[in-house]
C-alpha positions as CSV (number, residue, x, y, z in Angstrom):
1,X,0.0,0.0,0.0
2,X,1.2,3.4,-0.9
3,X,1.8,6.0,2.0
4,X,0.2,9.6,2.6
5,X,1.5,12.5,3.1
6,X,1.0,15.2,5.6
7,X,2.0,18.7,5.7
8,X,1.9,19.7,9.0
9,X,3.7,22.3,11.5
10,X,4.0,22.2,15.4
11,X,1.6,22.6,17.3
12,X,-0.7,23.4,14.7
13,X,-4.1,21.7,13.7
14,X,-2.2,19.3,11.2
15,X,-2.1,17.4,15.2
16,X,-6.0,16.5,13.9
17,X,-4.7,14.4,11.0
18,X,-1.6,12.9,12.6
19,X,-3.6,11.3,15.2
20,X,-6.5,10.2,13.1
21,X,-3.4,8.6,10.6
22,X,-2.2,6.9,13.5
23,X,-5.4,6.0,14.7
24,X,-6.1,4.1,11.5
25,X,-2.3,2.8,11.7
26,X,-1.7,3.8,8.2
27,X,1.3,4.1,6.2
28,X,2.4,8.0,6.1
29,X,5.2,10.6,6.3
30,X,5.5,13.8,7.9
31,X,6.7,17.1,5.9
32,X,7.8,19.9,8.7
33,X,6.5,23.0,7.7
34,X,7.9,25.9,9.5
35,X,5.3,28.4,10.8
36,X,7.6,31.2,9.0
37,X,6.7,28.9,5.7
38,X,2.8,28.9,6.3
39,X,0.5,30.7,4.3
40,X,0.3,32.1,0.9
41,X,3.9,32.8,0.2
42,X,4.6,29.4,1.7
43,X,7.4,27.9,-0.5
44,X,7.1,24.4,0.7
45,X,3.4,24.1,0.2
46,X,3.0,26.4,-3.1
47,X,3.1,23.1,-5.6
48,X,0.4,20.9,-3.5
49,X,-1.6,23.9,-1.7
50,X,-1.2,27.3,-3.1
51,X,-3.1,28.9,-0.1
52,X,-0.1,27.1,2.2
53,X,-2.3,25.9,4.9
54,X,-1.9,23.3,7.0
55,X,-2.9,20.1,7.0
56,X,-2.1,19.6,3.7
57,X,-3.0,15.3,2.9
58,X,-1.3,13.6,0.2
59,X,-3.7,10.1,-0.3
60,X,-1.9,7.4,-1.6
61,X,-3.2,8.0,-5.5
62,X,-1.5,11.5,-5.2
63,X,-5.3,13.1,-4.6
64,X,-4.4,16.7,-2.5
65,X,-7.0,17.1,0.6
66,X,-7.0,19.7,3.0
67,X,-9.5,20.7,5.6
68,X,-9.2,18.7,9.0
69,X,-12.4,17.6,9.4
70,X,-12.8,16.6,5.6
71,X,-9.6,14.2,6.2
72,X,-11.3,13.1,9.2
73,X,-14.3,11.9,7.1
74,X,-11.8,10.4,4.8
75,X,-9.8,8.6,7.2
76,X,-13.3,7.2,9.0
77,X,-14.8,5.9,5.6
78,X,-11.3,4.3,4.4
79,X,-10.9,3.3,8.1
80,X,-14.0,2.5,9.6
81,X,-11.9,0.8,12.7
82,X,-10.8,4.1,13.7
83,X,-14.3,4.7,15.2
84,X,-14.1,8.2,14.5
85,X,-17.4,9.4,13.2
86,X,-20.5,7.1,14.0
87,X,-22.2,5.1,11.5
88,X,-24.5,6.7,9.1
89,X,-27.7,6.4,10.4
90,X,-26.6,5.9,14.4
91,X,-28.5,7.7,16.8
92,X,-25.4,9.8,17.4
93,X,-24.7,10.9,13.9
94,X,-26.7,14.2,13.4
95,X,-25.1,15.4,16.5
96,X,-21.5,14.1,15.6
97,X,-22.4,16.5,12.3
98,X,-23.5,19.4,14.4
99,X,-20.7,19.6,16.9
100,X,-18.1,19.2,14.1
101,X,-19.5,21.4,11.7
102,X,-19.6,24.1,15.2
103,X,-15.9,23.4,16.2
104,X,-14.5,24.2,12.5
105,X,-17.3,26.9,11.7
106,X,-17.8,29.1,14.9
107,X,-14.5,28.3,17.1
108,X,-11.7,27.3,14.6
109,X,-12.6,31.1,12.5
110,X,-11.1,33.3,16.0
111,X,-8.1,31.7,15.4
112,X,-7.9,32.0,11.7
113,X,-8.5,35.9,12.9
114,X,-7.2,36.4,16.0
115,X,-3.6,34.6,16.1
116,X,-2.2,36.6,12.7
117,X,-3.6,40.0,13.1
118,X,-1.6,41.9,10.8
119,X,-3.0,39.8,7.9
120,X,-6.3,41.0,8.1
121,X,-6.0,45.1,9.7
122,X,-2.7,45.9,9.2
123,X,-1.7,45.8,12.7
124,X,0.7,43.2,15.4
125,X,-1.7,41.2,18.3
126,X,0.3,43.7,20.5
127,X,-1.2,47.2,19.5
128,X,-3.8,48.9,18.3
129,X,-6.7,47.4,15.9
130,X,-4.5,44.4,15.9
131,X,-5.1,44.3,19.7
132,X,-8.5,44.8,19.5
133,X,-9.1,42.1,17.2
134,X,-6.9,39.6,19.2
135,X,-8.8,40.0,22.4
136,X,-12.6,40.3,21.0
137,X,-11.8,37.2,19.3
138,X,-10.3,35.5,22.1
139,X,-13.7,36.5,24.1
140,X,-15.9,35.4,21.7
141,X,-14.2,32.2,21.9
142,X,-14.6,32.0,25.6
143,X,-18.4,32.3,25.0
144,X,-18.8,29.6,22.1
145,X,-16.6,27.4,24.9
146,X,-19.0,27.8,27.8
147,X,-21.7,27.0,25.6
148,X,-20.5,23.8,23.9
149,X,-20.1,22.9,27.7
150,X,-23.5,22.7,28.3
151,X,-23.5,20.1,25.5
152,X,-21.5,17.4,27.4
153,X,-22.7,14.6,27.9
154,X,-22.2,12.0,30.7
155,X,-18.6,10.6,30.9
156,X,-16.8,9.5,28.9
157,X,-16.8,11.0,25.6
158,X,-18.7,14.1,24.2
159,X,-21.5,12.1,22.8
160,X,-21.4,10.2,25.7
161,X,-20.3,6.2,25.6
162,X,-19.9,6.8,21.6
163,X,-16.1,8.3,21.0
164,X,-15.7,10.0,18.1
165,X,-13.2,12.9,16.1
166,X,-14.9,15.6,18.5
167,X,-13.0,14.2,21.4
168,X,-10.0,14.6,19.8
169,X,-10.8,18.2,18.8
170,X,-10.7,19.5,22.0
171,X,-7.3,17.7,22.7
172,X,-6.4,19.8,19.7
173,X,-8.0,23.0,20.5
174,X,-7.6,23.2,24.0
175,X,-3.7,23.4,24.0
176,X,-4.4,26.7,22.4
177,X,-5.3,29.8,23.9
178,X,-7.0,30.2,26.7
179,X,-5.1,26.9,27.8
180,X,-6.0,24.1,29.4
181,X,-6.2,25.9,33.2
182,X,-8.6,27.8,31.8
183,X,-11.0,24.8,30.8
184,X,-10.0,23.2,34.3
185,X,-11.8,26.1,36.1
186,X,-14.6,27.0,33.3
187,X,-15.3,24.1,31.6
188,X,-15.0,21.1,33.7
189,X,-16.4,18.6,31.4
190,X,-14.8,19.3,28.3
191,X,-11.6,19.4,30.4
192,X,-12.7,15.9,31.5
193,X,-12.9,14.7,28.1
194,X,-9.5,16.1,27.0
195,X,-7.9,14.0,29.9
196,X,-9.6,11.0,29.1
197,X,-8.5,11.8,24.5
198,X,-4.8,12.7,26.2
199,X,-4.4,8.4,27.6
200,X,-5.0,7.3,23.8
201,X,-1.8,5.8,22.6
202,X,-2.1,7.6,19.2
203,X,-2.8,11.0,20.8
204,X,0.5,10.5,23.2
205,X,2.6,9.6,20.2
206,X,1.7,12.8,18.6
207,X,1.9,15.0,21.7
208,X,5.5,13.5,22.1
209,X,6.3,14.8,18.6
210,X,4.9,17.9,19.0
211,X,6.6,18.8,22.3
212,X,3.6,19.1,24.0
C-alpha cells in the first residue's frame, strides 16, 4: 500500500490528522512546515496547496486534501476501525455533524482571525486594531466554549459512551489559547474529556512529537 502524506507544522491543527493517521495505523510521512513557511507565500506548500495551509494530505493516488475535518471523514470511511465518526444512520450521527460542523465553523474562524492580526488590519496582536481584534476574538471564543459545555454529555466521551473525532478536537483545541487551566476552572467537562482523549496511545505519540 502506498503511503500519505501530511503537511503539518508544530503545534498546529495538522495534530487533527496525525492522530487520526495513526489512529487508523496507516502508512504515512510527515513534511515539517515551519510556521515562518505557512501561508500564501509558503514555499514548501506552493506546488500541493497554493493557499499554504496546514494540514495539507497527500492520499496514496497523489489526490491533495486539505480541511481537518474533511480528512477526518476520509480517514473514518477508508478506516472505519478508527471509530471516529458514527455510523451513518446511528442515533449519534446528526449530532456528531453538528458539533463538528460548530468546532471548524464558529470556534476554529477566532483563530484563523485572532492569532495573525496583521493579515487582516494591518496591525501586530500587540497594539492597536491588531489588539482589538486579538482580544474580542479571544472573548468570543470564551463564550462559544462555555456553551458547547452545556452540551457534554455523561462521561466519557462528548457524545457520551460513543467516542468520536470531537474528542480529539478539544485535545487539539484546547492546548491553544486560553489553555487548558482555563477549561479546568470553566469548563470542567470538556476538560474531562481532554484527559480521558490525552491516555489514547495515538494522541501520546503525537503530543510527544509535537513537544507538548
Amino acid at each position: 500500500m502506498k503511503h500519505y502524506r501530511l503537511y503539518a507544522a508544530q503545534g498546529g491543527g495538522s495534530m487533527l490528522s496525525e492522530i487520526a493517521l495513526e489512529m487508523a495505523q496507516a502508512p504515512y510521512e510527515i513534511v515539517d512546515v515551519p510556521w515562518d513557511d505557512t501561508g500564501w507565500d509558503s514555499k514548501i506548500l506552493k506546488e500541493v496547496n497554493p493557499l499554504g495551509q496546514i494540514p495539507t494530505l497527500i492520499l496514496p493516488d497523489g489526490t491533495v486534501m486539505t480541511e481537518s475535518a474533511a480528512i477526518f471523514l476520509h480517514v473514518a470511511e477508508v478506516f472505519p476501525q478508527t471509530r471516529l465518526a458514527p455510523d451513518a444512520g446511528a442515533p449519534e450521527r446528526a449530532a456528531y455533524l453538528r458539533w463538528l460542523a460548530f468546532l471548524i465553523s464558529a470556534i476554529y474562524p477566532t483563530f484563523t482571525y485572532g492569532d495573525v492580526t496583521r493579515r487582516w488590519v494591518g496591525e501586530a496582536e500587540n497594539s492597536g486594531s491588531g489588539k482589538a481584534l486579538r482580544a474580542a476574538t479571544d472573548d468570543h471564543r470564551k463564550t462559544l466554549w462555555r456553551y458547547l459545555e452545556g452540551q457534554v454529555h455523561p462521561a466519557p466521551w462528548f457524545l457520551g459512551k460513543t467516542f468520536s473525532a470531537l474528542d480529539l478536537y478539544l485535545w487539539v483545541m484546547t492546548t491553544w489559547r486560553p489553555g487548558r487551566e482555563w477549561f479546568k476552572s470553566e469548563c470542567p467537562g470538556l476538560y474531562r474529556i481532554v484527559m480521558a482523549a490525552g491516555e489514547l496511545p495515538a494522541v501520546i505519540k503525537v503530543a510527544k512529537r509535537n513537544k507538548l
